[in-house]
Each structure stands twice: as structure tokens, then as C-alpha cells.
N, C-alpha and C positions, 0 to 999 in steps of 0.2 A: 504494500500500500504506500502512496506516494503522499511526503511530511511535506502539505502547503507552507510553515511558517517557520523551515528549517534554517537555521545558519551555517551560512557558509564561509567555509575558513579560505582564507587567504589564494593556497596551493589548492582547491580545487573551483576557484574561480572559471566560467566558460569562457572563451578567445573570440572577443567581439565579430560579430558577422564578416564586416568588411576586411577585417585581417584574416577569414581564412583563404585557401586556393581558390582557385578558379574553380577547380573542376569539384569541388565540397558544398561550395555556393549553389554553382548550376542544380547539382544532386538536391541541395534541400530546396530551391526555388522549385524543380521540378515536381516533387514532394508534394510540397504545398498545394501548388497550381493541380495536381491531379487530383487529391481530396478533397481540395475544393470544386472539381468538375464533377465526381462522383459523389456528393453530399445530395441530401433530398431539395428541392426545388419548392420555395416558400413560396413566389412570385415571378413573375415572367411581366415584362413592356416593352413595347418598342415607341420609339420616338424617330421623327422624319423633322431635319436641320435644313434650311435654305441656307445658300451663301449667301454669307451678308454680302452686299453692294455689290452684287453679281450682275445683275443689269444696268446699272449706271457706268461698269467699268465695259460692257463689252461695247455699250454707247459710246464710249469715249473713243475705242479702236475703230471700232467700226465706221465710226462718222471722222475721225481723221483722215479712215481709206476713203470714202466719199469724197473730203473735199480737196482731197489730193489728185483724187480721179477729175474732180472738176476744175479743179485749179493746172490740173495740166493741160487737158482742152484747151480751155479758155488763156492761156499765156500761150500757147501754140499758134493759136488764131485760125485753126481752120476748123472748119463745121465738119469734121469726123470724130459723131459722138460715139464710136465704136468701144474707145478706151472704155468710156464712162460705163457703158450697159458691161462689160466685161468686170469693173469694180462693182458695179450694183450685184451681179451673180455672186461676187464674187465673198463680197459683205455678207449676201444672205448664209452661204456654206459659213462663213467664219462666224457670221453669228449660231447660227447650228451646235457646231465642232466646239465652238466657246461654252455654251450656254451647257448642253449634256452630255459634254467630256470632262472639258477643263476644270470648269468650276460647277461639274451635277449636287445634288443636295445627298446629305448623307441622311442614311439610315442607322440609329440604333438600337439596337438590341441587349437588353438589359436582362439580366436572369438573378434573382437571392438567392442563396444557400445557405443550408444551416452556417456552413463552413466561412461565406464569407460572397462578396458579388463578381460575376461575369460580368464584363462589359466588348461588348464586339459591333466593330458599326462598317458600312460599305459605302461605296458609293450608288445614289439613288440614279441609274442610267436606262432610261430607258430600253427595250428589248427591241425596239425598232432601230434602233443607235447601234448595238451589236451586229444584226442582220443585214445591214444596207455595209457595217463597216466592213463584213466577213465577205460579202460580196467584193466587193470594193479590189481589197485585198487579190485575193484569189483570181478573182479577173486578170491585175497589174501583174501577179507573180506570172501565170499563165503565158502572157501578151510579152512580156519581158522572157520568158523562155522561146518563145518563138519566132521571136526576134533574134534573140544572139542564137540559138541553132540554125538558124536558117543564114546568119551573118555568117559565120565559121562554117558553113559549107561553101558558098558560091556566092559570088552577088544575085544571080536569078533565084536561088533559093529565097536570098533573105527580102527580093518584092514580095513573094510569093509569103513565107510569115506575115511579114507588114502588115499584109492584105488581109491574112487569116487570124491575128489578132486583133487588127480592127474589125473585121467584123465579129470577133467573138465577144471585144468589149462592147459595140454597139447592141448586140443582143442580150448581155446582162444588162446594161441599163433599159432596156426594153422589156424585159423582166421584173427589173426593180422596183420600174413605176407603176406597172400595170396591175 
């Protein structure tokens, strides 16, 4: 049976946490943290965080690309607003890419235990954001294989990819929207 209000002498004092090894530490953090995942479960919540100032900051980039886009036009001097509609696309994707990548809202996830609390939190990204990015992806790696294979054979090979991975990216994006 263990003496709560025993005194302890001098020489058998414990060797403060932070003075032992490395690898004593990890073992008893380990310890802990797994008694504490296998304790009974008093309470469960989850909570959903926005970025603070997440949209004033993507406003600031984004509208600098605008008026960059406009201000080069316009100090050019000629009436090809091609630039411009190329930075308006171009804004919308960044604000996208900003808004539920960069800065997505987090998730978390709170759990009590007898033993003591879990806390684990994610990023809140949309499943549509995954799916368009995995397309994306997989298209570019594809199109870039079939390009340098067909480069490193011949130059008539490599129109001949050119052609076959533009038209395979043109047909996931014709997929992706549809």
C-alpha cells in the first residue's frame, strides 16, 4: 500500500523530468498520452474556428492583382483588355486557392477522460477542394509524362504527346465542370 504523507530523505529524492534522457522522457510522455487515450470518455465536442481576417487579407491581394492588371493596361495605352480579363480569372482561382486552402477554418475536436483531455483539430476544406485539386494534379503529372516521353523519342513523337495531352487535359476539365 502506497504512504501518501511519507518523507523523503535527501538520497532518494526523484531526478527532475527535464534532467532525464531523451529517450526516458519520450517513454513516460508516451505512457501518459496512451492512458490517457484508453481512459473512459466523460464528454466529446467539437468546435469549427474561422480565420480571423481571412477575407479582408485575400481582398487586399487580390485587389492589388486587379489594379495592377488595370494599371498596366491603362499606362500601356492600348485598348487590349486581354491582360485584365486574364487577372480577373485569375483573382477568382487565387481567391479560391486562398480562401479553402490557405487560410480554410479549422475544426476541433475535443474528447474528457477520466485520465485527462484530447484535443485534435484539422483543417475545415472542403471535399470539393480535394476533388477538383486531385484532378488537377493527375491530369498535369499525366500531360507532363507525355510530353517528355514523346520529347526523348523524336520530335514527331513529342507533337504527337503535345496533342495527346492537350487533349486529355481539355477533357478533365470537361469533366470537372460538368
Amino acid at each position: 500500500m502506497e504512504k501518501k504523507n511519507e518523507v523523503i530523505e535527501g538520497n532518494e529524492q526523484e531526478t527532475p523530468f527535464q534532467q532525464l534522457p531523451q529517450e526516458e522522457q519520450q517513454c513516460i510522455i508516451d505512457a501518459n498520452q496512451k492512458r490517457v487515450r484508453e481512459a473512459q470518455t466523460l464528454h466529446e465536442w467539437d468546435i469549427r474556428v474561422s480565420t480571423a481576417f481571412a477575407w479582408p487579407m485575400i481582398l487586399i491581394v487580390v485587389g492589388s492583382m486587379m489594379l495592377f492588371g488595370g494599371a498596366a493596361v491603362w499606362f500601356a495605352g492600348d485598348n487590349d483588355w486581354t491582360f485584365v480579363y486574364m487577372m480577373v480569372g485569375m483573382s477568382i482561382v487565387m481567391t479560391l486557392y486562398l480562401r479553402y486552402l490557405v487560410m480554410a477554418d479549422k475544426n476541433y475536436h475535443y474528447r474528457m477522460t477520466t485520465e485527462g483531455l484530447i484535443v485534435t483539430y484539422h483543417d475545415a476544406i472542403p471535399e470539393v477542394a480535394y476533388t477538383i485539386g486531385r484532378g488537377v494534379a493527375w491530369r498535369g503529372v499525366a500531360w507532363l509524362g507525355l510530353v517528355w516521353g514523346g520529347g526523348l523519342r523524336d520530335g514527331g513523337g513529342c507533337i504527337g504527346a503535345i496533342s495527346t495531352g492537350w487533349c486529355r487535359w481539355h477533357g478533365s476539365l470537361c469533366c470537372i465542370f460538368h
